[in-house]
Structure formats: structure tokens, C-alpha cells
C-alpha positions as CSV (number, residue, x, y, z in Angstrom):
1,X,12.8,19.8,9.8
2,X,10.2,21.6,11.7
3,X,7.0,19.9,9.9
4,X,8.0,16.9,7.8
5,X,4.4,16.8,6.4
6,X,4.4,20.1,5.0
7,X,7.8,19.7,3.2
8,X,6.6,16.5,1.6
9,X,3.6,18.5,0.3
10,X,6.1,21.2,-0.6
11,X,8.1,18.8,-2.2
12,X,5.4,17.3,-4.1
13,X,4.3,21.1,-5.4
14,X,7.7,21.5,-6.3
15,X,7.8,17.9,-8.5
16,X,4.5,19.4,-9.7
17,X,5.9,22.1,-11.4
18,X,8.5,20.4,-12.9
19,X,6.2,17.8,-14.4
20,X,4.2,20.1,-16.0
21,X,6.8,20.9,-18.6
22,X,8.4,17.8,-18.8
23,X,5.3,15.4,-18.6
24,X,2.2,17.5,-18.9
25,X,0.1,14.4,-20.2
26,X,0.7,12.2,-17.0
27,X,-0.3,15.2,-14.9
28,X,-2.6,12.5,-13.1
29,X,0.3,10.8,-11.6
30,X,0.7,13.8,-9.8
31,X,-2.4,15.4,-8.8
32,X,-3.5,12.4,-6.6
33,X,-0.2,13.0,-4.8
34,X,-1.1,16.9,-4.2
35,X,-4.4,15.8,-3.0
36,X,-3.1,13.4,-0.2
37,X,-0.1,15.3,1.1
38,X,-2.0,18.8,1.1
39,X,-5.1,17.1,2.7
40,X,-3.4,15.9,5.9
41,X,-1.1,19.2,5.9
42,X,-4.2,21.5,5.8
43,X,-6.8,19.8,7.8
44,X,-6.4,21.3,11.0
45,X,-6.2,24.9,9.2
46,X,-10.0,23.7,7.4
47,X,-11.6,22.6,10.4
48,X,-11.4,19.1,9.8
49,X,-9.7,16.7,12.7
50,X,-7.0,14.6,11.5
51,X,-6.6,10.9,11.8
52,X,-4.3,8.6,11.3
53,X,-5.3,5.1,10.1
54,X,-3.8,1.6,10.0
55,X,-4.9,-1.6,8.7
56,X,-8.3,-2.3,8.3
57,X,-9.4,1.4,9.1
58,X,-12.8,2.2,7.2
59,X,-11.7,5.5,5.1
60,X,-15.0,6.3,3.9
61,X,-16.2,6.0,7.2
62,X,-14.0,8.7,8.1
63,X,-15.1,10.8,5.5
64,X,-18.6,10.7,5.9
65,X,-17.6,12.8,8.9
66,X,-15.7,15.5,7.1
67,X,-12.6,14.2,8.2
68,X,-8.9,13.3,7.1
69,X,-7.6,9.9,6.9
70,X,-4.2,9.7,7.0
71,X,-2.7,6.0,6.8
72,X,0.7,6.4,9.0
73,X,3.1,4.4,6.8
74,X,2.6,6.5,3.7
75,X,5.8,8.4,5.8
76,X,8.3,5.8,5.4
77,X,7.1,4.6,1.8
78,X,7.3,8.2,0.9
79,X,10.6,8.8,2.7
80,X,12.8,5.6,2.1
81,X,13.3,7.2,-1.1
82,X,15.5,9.5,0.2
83,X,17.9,7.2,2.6
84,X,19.3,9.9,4.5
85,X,15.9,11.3,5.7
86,X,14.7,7.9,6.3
87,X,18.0,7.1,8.3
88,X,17.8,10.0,11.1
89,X,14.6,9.2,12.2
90,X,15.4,4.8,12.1
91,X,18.6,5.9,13.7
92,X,16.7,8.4,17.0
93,X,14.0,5.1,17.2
94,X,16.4,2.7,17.8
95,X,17.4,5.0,21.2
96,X,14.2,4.0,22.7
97,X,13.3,0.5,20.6
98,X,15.0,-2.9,19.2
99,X,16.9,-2.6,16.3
100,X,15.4,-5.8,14.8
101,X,11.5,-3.7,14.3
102,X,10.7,-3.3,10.7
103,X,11.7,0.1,9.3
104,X,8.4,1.3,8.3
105,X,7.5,1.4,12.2
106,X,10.7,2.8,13.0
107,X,10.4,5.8,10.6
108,X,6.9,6.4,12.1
109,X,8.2,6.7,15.9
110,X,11.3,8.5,14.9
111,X,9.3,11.0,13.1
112,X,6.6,11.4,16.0
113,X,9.3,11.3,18.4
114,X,11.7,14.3,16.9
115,X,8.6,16.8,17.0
116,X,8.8,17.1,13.1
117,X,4.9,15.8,13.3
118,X,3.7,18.9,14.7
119,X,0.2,18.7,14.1
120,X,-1.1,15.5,16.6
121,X,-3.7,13.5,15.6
122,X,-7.2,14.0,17.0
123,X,-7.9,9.9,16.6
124,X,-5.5,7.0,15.7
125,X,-7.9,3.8,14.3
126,X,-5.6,1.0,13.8
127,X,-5.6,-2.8,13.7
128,X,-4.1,-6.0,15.3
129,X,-2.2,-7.3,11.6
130,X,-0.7,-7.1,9.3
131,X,2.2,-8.1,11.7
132,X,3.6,-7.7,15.3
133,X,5.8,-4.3,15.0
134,X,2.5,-2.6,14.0
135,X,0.8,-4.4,17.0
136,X,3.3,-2.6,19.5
137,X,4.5,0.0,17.2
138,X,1.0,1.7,17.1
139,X,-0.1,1.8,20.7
140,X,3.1,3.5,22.2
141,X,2.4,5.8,19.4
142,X,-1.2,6.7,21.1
143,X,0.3,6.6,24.1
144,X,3.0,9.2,23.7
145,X,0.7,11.5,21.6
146,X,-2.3,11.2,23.7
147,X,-4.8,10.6,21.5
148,X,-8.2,8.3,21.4
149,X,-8.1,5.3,19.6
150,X,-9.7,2.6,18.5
151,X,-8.0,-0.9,17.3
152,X,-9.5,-3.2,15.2
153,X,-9.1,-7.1,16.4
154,X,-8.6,-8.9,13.6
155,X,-10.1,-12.7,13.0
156,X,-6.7,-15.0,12.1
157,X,-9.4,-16.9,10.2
158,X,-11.2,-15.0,7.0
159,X,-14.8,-16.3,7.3
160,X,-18.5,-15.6,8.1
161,X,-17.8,-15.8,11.7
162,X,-14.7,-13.5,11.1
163,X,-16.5,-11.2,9.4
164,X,-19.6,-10.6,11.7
165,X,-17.0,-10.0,14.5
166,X,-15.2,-7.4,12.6
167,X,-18.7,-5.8,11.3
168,X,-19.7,-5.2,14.7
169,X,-16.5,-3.6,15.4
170,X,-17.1,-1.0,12.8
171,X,-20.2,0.0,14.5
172,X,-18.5,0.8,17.3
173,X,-16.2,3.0,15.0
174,X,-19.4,4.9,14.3
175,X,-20.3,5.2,18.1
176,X,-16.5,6.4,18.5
177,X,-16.5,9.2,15.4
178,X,-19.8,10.3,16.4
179,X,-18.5,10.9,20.1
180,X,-15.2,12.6,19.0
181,X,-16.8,15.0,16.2
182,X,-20.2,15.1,18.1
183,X,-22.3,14.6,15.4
184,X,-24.5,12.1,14.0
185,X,-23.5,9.9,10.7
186,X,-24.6,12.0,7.8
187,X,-26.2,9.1,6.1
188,X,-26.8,11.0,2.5
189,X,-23.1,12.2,2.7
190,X,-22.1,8.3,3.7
191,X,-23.9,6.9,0.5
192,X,-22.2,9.7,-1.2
193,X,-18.8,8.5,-0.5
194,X,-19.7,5.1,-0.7
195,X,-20.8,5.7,-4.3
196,X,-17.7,6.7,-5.5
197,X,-16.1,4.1,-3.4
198,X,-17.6,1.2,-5.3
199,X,-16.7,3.4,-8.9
200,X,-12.7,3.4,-7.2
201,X,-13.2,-0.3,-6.2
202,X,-14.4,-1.5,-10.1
203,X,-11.7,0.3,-11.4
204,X,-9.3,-1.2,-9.2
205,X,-10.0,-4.7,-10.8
206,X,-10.4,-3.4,-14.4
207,X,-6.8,-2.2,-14.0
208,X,-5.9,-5.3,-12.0
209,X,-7.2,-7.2,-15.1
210,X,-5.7,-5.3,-17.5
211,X,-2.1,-6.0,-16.2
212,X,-3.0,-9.8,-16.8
213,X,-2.7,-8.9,-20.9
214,X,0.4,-9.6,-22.4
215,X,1.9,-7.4,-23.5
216,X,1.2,-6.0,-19.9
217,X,0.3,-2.4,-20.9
218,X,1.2,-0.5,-17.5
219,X,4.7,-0.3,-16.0
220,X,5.6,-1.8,-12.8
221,X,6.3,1.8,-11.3
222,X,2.7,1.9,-11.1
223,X,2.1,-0.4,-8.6
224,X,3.7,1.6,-5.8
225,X,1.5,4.4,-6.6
226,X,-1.4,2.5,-6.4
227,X,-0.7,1.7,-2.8
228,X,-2.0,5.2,-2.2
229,X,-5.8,3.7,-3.5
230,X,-6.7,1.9,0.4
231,X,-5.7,5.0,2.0
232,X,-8.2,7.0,0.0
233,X,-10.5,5.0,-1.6
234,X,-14.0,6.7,-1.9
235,X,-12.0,10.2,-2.3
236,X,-12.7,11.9,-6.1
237,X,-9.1,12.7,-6.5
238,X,-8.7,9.0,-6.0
239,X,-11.4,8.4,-9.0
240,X,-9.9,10.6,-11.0
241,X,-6.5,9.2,-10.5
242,X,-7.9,5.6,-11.5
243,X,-9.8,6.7,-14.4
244,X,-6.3,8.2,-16.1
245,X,-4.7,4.9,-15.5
246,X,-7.3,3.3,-17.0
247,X,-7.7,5.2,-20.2
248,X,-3.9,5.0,-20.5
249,X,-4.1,1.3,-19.8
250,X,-6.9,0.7,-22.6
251,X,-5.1,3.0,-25.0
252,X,-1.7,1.0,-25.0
253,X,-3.6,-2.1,-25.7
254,X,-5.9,-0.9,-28.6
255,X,-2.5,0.1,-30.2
256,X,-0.8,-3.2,-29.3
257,X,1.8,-1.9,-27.3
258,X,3.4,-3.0,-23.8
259,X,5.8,-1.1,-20.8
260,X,8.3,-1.6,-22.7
261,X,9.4,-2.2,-26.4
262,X,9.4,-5.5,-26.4
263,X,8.3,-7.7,-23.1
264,X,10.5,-10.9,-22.4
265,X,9.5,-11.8,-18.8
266,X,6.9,-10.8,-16.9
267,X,8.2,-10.6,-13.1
268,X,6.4,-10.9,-9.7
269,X,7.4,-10.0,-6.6
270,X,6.6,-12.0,-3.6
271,X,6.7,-9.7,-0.8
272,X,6.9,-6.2,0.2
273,X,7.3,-3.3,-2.5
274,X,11.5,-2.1,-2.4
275,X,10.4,1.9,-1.8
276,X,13.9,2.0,-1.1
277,X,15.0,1.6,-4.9
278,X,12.0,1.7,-7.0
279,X,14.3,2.5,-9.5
280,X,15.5,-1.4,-9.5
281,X,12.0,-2.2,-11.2
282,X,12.8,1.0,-14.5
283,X,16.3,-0.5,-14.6
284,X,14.7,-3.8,-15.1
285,X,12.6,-3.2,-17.7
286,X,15.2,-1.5,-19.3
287,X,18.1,-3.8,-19.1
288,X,15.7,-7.1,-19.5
289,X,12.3,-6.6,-20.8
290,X,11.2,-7.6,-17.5
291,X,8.2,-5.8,-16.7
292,X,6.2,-6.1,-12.9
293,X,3.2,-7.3,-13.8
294,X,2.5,-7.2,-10.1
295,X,3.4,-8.0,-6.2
296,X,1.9,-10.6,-4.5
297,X,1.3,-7.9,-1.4
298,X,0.4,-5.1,-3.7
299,X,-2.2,-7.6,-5.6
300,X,-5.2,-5.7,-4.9
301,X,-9.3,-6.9,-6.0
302,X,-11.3,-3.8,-4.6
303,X,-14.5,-5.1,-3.0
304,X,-17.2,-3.8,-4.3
305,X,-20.3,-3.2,-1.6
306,X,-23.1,-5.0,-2.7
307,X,-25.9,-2.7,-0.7
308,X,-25.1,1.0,0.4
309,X,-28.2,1.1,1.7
310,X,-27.9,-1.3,4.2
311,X,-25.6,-0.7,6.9
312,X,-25.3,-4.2,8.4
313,X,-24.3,-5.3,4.9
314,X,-22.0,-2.2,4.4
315,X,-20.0,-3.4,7.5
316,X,-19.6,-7.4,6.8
317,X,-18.1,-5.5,3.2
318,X,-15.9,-3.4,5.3
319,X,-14.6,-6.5,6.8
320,X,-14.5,-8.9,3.5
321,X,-13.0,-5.4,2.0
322,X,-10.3,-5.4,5.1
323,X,-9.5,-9.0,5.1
324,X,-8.7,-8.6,1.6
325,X,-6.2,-6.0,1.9
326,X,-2.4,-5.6,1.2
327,X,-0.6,-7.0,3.3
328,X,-3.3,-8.6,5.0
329,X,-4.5,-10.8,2.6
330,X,-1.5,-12.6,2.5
331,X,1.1,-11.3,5.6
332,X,-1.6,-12.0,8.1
333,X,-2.4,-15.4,7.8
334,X,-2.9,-18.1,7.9
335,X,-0.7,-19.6,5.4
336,X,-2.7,-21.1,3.1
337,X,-4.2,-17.9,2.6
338,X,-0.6,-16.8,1.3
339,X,0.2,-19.5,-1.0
340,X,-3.6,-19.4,-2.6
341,X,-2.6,-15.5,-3.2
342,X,1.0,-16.4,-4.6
343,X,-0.7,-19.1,-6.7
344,X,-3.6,-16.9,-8.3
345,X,-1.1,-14.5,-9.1
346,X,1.3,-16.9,-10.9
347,X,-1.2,-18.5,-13.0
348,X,-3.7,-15.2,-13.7
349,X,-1.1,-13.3,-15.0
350,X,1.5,-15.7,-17.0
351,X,4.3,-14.7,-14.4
352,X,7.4,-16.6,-15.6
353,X,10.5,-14.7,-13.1
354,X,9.7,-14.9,-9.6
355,X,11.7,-13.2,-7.3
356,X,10.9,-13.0,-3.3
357,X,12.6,-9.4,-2.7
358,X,12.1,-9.8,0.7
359,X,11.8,-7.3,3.2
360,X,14.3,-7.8,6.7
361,X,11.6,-6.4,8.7
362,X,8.7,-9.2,7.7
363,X,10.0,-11.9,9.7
364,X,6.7,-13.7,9.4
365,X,6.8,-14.0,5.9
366,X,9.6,-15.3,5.8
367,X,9.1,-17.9,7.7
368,X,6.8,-18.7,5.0
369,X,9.1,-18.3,2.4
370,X,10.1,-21.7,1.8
371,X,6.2,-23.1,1.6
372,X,5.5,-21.0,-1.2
373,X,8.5,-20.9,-3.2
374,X,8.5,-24.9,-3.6
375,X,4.5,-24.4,-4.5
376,X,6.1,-22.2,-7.3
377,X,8.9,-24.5,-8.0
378,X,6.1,-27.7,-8.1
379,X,3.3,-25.9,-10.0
380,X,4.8,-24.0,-12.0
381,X,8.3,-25.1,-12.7
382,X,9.8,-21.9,-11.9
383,X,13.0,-21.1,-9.0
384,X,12.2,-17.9,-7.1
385,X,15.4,-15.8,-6.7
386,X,15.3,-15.0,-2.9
387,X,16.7,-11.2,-1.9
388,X,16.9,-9.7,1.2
389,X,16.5,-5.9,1.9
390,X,15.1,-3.1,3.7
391,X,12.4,-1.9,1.9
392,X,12.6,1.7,3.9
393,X,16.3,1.8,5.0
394,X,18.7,2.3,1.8
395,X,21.4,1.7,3.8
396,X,21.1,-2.0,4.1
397,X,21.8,-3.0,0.0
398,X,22.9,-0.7,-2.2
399,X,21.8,-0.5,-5.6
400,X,24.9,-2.1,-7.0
401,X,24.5,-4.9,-5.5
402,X,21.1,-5.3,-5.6
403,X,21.4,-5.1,-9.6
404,X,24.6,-7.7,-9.6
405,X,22.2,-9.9,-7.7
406,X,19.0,-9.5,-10.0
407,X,21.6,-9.4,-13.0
408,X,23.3,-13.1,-12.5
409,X,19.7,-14.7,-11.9
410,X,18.3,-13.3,-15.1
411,X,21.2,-14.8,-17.1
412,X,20.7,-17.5,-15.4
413,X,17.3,-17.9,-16.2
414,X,18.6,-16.7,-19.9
415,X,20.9,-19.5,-20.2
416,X,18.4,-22.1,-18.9
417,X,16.1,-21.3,-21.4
């Protein structure tokens, strides 16, 4: 594979085309997808510099000087779907790191490190959290490419004081964009992008709202596409994308109807998204009227800037707006932080099946696992199934069993009702 980014935007043209004669009315699913991919494959053939992003990385920063954002880990999100790709480059990273890293960092230095990532970055801006294999993942990748960067320290603590430190951070990524593009922040272009940030941002919690309705009127499969929003938030193919949901989401509920036919449980997931088998969450609203209603770590509230004419109060947004990230809000701590999320979620939107699918390669959060399951088990009377997997690395639970596993704690929960 010579240059892994442009298959995946071939691939997606390819998906494209089938869609359109198959599923012409959710064209919008797709388009978004087409924007990303081919925006990062084409950017050094435009002009534009590429760079890669982490955690807490202000995107419509980095558009406001024509530049690409491209958040790293959409690789192994977008890849673990097919286990054999995902496998060859886990399988060359662990030649150089531990085994016991967390897939998604391993697919990212395999990649870099088998040349299929031709085109290097001209910037990596990245962040201390959500977790330590990003924290040493990230700068060996600078390293070996070469590149400038900037990282982000992160507050543990999410308050004022927090949030002043991180603001004056993102000033300095202003000082650092303007010295690698050598130009001065377009300020009309800024407010620009930050208008249709805020529209992306409202929209984010309409939907958010909407999938506390029951019936809930989008399906779970949803969710993992809207992990794509953080990444390019303040883009209009990003808009657009939102404003389909949206309409979809309304529609379903003027006529009454849910995901599925008829709505029995309505499921959330404690941890990571399984990229490795989204399938698991079709087969289970299929087989059990189980519908995702949503993931504690996908739970996203866009933050809304309150003044785009201010810049001070742009940046403490850009840090409230960071801190308040998936995984972040939760992964990163402190605990209570998690639990607070976990319990919001619960209780906003009806949630009776909780299940902790439970990624190997967040040992942090499972060391908080036990905290917040009992909270569940106390507050809301409700045992959490607990799975373990790889949420990029297919090879670690296979489908069957991941399905016998799911299967016998539904009936359980079916015969205890």
C-alpha cells in the first residue's frame, strides 16, 4: 500500500458510487466522508500545508489559515474495520514498541512507520490527554517525521484557573501558525469559520437532545459517524452533514417512529466506541430492540462561543470546548468528572442496559470501572455487563463471541424483568 490515505479516499469514492443507487436519500452520510478523506489526500496538491491534530487541537484555528486538519486517529477508527489492514501495521509497531499500547496508537506508528503516509505533515498540534499512549505515542511520531509541533498541557482539573492556562496556550498556537504559514490571522476569515462553528456546535446538542426521545429516532450507527464532527467542526461539509441528521431526526419523530420497529431497551455504552464490529450495535437492534441511544465517550454537548469577536473569550471557549471533549471529558479525569458524565447520561436519556464494552487499551478507565458501575447499580438499579475488547484490533474477540456474550446478558436481563 503505497499511500494508505489515498486508498481510503478511493475507497470511500468507491462506497460513493455504490450508495447512490442503493441509498440515494442518505447521500449525506457519505459526502461528509468524501470531504474529509479527499481534504487531507489533496492538500499538499492545493497548496495548503497539512496537519495532524490531537486532542484539544483548535480546528477552526487551523482553518482560518487555509489549512488541513487532520485528527491522526481517524486512521485506526477508519481501519479496524477491516482487521487484516489494521493487523499489519499493530503487528510492524510492536517491532519497535510494547505490546500492551492501545491499538489506536499502534495503527498510527505502524502506518507512519511502513512509508504508506507519504505525504508528512508540515505541523503536528497535539495534547497531553486523553491518556498516556497518546502522551508518548505522539512525540516519537514528531520525532521520526521531523516536524514542528506544538502540545497542549492539559489542566487535570476543569476550572477557571484551568481554563486561563489552556487559553493562553492557544495564543501561542496563533504565534506558531502564523510563523509556519508566515502570515497574519485573517481575522474576517476567523469569524467566518467561527460562525459556522457555533451553527455545527447548536446542532450538535439539538441532535444530542433528540436521541434523549423515546422512541430514540436515530440509530446507534450514527454515533461513530459523528466522531468525525471535533475533527471538523467549523467546516461546511460538516454543517451540512449535521443539518441532514437533523431533518431526518425531526422527521422520524413527527411520524412517531424509532431506529427500529419497536424499541425495548435503550442501551449505553460506557467506554470507547467497538470500530472493530460496529456491526455488533445493527445486530442488536435487530435481534433485541436494543437501540444505542448513546456512549458515555461519544456523549458530545458542542460549546457554543459566546463572543467571536473577542479573542480572549474565543480562547477560554476553546478550552471549556476542549475540556469538554470525547474522551476527555470523561478518560482524562479526574474521576468524578467520569461518573458525573456516566450519571447525566443514565438519567437524561432513560438508559435501562448498560454495558461497559471496554476497550484493552484504556487501562485508565478501567481502573475506574468499578466506581462507576456500582454508582449505576446504586442510582439506578441497573448491573452493567462488563466486555473486554480491542476496539481497533479484530483479532482479539471475534464477533461470535462477542454476540454469545451480549446474547446471555440480554436474556438475562429478559428473564429478570
Amino acid at each position: 500500500m503505497s499511500n494508505l490515505i489515498g486508498t481510503i479516499s478511493h475507497q470511500v469514492d468507491s462506497v460513493i458510487e455504490h450508495a447512490k443507487e442503493k441509498y440515494a436519500d442518505q447521500m449525506w452520510m457519505f459526502d461528509v466522508q468524501k470531504a474529509s478523506w479527499d481534504a487531507v489526500y489533496h492538500a499538499h496538491d492545493e497548496g495548503k500545508r497539512l496537519i495532524y491534530v490531537g486532542a484539544c487541537a483548535p480546528v477552526e484555528l487551523i482553518y482560518a489559515f487555509d489549512c488541513v486538519p487532520f485528527v491522526l486517529d481517524m486512521i485506526p477508527t477508519r481501519l479496524a474495520s477491516t482487521p487484516e489492514v489494521a493487523a499489519r501495521y499493530i503487528d510492524l509497531a510492536e517491532k519497535y514498541i510494547a505490546p500492551t499500547m492501545c491499538g489506536i496508537d499502534k495503527v498510527d506508528i505502524g502506518a507512519i512507520l511502513s512509508g504508506d503516509m507519504p505525504d508528512k505533515p508540515d505541523a503536528f498540534i497535539y495534547s497531553t490527554v486523553p491518556c498516556d499512549n497518546s502522551r508518548v505515542a505522539y512525540p516519537f511520531i514528531c520525532d521520526h517525521l521531523g516536524c514542528p509541533s506544538y502540545c497542549i498541557d492539559v489542566p487535570f482539573r476543569k476550572n477557571e484557573m484551568g481554563f486561563e492556562y489552556m487559553a493562553r496556550q492557544y495564543k501561542e498556537i496563533i504565534e506558531f501558525l502564523e510563523k509556519l504559514t508566515g502570515q497574519k490571522l485573517d481575522w474576517d476569515k476567523f469569524q467566518a469559520i467561527m460562525t459556522v462553528s457555533n451553527q455545527t456546535n447548536d446542532l450538535m446538542n439539538k441532535i444530542a437532545d433528540m436521541r434523549k426521545i423515546t422512541p430514540c429516532p436515530l440509530p446507534g450507527r450514527l454515533l461513530v459517524l459523528n466522531e468525525m464532527i471535533p475533527g471538523m467542526v467549523g467546516h461546511p461539509a460538516m454543517l451540512s452533514y449535521l443539518e441532514a441528521q437533523y431533518a431526518v431526526g425531526q422527521d422520524a419523530i413527527d411520524k412517531g417512529l424509532g431506529a427500529v420497529k419497536e424499541e425495548k431497551y435503550r442501551v449505553s455504552w460506557l467506554q470507547n466506541m467497538l470500530w472493530s464490529n460496529v456491526g455488533i450495535l445493527d445486530w442488536m437492534e435487530r435481534k433485541f430492540g436494543a437501540v444505542l441511544v448513546m456512549d458515555a465517550f461519544g456523549y458530545q454537548r458542542g460549546h457554543v462561543f459566546r463572543d467571536i469577536d473577542d479573542l480572549d473569550t474565543i480562547c477560554i471557549d476553546f478550552a471549556k470546548k476542549g475540556l469538554a471533549l470525547p474522551m476527555i471529558h470523561g478518560a482524562s479525569g479526574p474521576v468524578e468528572d467520569y461518573i458525573d458524565l456516566v450519571e447525566n447520561t443514565m438519567g437524561d436519556y432513560n438508559v435501562n442496559v448498560s454495558m461497559f464494552i471496554g476497550h484493552v487499551g484504556c487501562k485508565h478507565t478501567w481502573a475506574a470501572a468499578k466506581i462507576i458501575t456500582d454508582m449505576i447499580q446504586e442510582k439506578f438499579g441497573l448491573p452493567t455487563l462488563y466486555l473486554d475488547v480491542d476496539a481497533v484490533d479484530g483479532r482479539y474477540k471475534k464477533t461470535d463471541e462477542i454476540r454469545a456474550l451480549i446474547t446471555e446478558y440480554m436474556e438475562t436481563i429478559e428473564e429478570n424483568k
